[in-house]
C-alpha positions in Angstrom: 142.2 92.4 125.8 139.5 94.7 124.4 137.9 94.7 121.3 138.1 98.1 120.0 137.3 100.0 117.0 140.2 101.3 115.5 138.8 104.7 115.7 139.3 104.2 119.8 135.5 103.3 120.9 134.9 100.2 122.5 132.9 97.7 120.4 129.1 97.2 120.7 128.3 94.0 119.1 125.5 94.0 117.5 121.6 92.4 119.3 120.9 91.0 122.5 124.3 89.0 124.0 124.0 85.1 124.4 121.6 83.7 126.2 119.6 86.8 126.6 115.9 87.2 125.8 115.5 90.3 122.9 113.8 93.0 123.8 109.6 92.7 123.7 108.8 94.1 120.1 111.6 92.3 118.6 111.5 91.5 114.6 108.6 94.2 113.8 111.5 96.8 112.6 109.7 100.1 113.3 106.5 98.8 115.2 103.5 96.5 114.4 103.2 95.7 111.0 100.1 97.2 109.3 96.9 94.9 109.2 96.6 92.9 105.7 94.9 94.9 103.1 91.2 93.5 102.0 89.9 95.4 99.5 87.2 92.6 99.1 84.9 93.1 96.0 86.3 96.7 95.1 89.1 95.7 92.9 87.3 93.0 91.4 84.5 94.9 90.4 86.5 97.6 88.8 87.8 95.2 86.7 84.6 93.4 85.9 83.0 97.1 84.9 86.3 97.9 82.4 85.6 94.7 80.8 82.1 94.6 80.5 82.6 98.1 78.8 85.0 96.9 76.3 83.7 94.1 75.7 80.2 95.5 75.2 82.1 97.9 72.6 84.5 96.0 71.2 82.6 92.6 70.8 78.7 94.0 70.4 78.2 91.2 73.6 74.9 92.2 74.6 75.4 90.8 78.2 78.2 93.4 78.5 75.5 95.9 79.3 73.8 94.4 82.3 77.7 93.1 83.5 78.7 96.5 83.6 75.3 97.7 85.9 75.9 94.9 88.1 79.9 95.7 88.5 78.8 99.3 89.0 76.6 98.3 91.8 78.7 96.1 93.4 81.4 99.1 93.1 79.1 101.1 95.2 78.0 98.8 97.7 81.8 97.1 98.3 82.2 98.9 101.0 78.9 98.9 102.8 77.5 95.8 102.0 80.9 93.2 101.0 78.8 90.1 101.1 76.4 91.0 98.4 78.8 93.0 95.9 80.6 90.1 95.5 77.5 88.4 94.8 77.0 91.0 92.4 80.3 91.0 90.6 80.4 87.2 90.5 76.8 87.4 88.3 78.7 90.2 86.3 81.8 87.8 84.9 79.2 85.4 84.3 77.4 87.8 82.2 80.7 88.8 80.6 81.9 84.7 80.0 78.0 84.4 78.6 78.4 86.9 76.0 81.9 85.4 75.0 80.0 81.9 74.7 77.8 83.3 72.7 79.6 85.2 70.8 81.5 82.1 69.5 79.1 80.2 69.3 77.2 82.3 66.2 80.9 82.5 64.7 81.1 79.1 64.7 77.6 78.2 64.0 78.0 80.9 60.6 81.1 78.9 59.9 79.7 75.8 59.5 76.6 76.5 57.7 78.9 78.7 55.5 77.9 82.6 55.5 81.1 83.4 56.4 82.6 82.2 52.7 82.4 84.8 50.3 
C-alpha cells in the first residue's frame, strides 16, 4: 500500500529518509549566514557625541565640549583606526560622567551651605 495524496501524487516525505546523511549545506536555509556585524566604536561614539551635545546644552557641563571633540574624532577614525577611537570614546563618557559629578556636586554643595533657599 501507497501513501498517496489524495489529489493522486505519490507522497514525498519531507528531509533526508532514516539513516541518511543531509545533504552538505544542511541547516543554513538559503546559504551561509552573513558574518556577525561589528560596528566596533561607530555606534558608540555616535551616541557619546549626542550626549555630550545635550548635555553640554541642557546641563551647561563644561566637559561636554571636549566629550563631544573626542566622540567626533573617534567617529572619524572608527573605521580606520578601531583600536584608538575606542580609546577616544571611552575618554569621552568619562568626560560626560565628569561633568555630571560635578554638576551635582556644586548642587549639593549650594544646598548645604544654603544659597539655594530663598
Amino acid at each position: 500500500m501507497t501513501q498517496q495524496d489524495p489529489s493522486g501524487y505519490p507522497y514525498q516525505p519531507y528531509g533526508a529518509p532514516y539513516g541518511e546523511q543531509p545533504p552538505p549545506g544542511y541547516g543554513y536555509g538559503y546559504g551561509h549566514p552573513p558574518p556577525p556585524r561589528d560596528e566596533g566604536p561607530f555606534a558608540n561614539a555616535i551616541v557619546s557625541l549626542v550626549l555630550n551635545l545635550l548635555t553640554l546644552v541642557s546641563c551647561c557641563n563644561i566637559f561636554g565640549l571636549p566629550g563631544a571633540i573626542l566622540a567626533g574624532l573617534a567617529l572619524s577614525k572608527a573605521r580606520t583606526e578601531p583600536q584608538s577611537a575606542r580609546t577616544m570614546v571611552i575618554w569621552s563618557w568619562v568626560l560626560c560622567a565628569l561633568g555630571f559629578v560635578l554638576a551635582i556636586g556644586i548642587i549639593v554643595f549650594l544646598g548645604v551651605t544654603g544659597e539655594l533657599d530663598d
